[in-house]
C-alpha positions in Angstrom: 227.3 12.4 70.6 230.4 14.6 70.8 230.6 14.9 66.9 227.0 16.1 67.2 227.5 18.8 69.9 230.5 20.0 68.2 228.3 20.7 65.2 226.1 22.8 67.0 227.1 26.8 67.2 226.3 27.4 70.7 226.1 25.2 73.7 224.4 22.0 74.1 221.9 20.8 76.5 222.0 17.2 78.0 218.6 15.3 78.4 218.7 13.3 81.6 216.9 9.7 81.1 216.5 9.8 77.3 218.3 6.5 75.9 221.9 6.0 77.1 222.6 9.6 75.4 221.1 12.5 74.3 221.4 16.4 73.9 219.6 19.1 72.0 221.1 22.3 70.9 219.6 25.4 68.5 221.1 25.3 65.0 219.7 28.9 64.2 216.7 30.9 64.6 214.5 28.6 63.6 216.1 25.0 64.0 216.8 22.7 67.1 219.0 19.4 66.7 217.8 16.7 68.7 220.4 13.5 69.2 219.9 10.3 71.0 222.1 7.6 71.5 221.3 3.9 72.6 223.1 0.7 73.1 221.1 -2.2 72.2 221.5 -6.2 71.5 225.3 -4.9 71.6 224.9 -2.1 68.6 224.6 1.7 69.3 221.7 3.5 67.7 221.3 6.6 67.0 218.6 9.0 65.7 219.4 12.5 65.1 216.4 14.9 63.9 216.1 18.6 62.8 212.7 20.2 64.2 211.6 23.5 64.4 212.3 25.3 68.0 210.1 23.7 70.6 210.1 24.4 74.6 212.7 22.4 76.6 210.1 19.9 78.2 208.6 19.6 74.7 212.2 18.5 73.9 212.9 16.5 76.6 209.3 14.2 76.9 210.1 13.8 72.8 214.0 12.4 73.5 212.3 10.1 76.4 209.7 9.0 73.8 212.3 8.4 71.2 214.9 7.0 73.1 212.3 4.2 74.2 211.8 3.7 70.4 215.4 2.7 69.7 
């Protein structure tokens, strides 16, 4: 998750309760990184997805959702 926050060009923005990791941070004016991180069966996955700008509880019910997918 650090590699991904250091990629982003302003600050990041943990999400509480969203896999075992995750953050979101705006790229530009237009995009929003979104990066989760889970440990499962002893593997960390990861899914880290581009979208255009959305709310922060847009964001954050998307990250819970997603993190429950890993």
């Amino acid at each position: 998750m650090s590699s991904t926050a250091a990629n982003c060009p302003g600050p990041s923005t943990p999400i509480p309760g969203a896999g075992d990791a995750a953050m979101h941070c705006e790229l530009d004016d237009y995009w929003t990184t979104l990066a989760i991180a889970k440990r499962v069966h002893g593997e960390t996955r990861m899914l880290n997805l581009h979208l255009p700008h959305y709310r922060d509880p847009v964001l954050t019910e998307m990250a819970k959702l997603l993190g429950d997918r890993l």
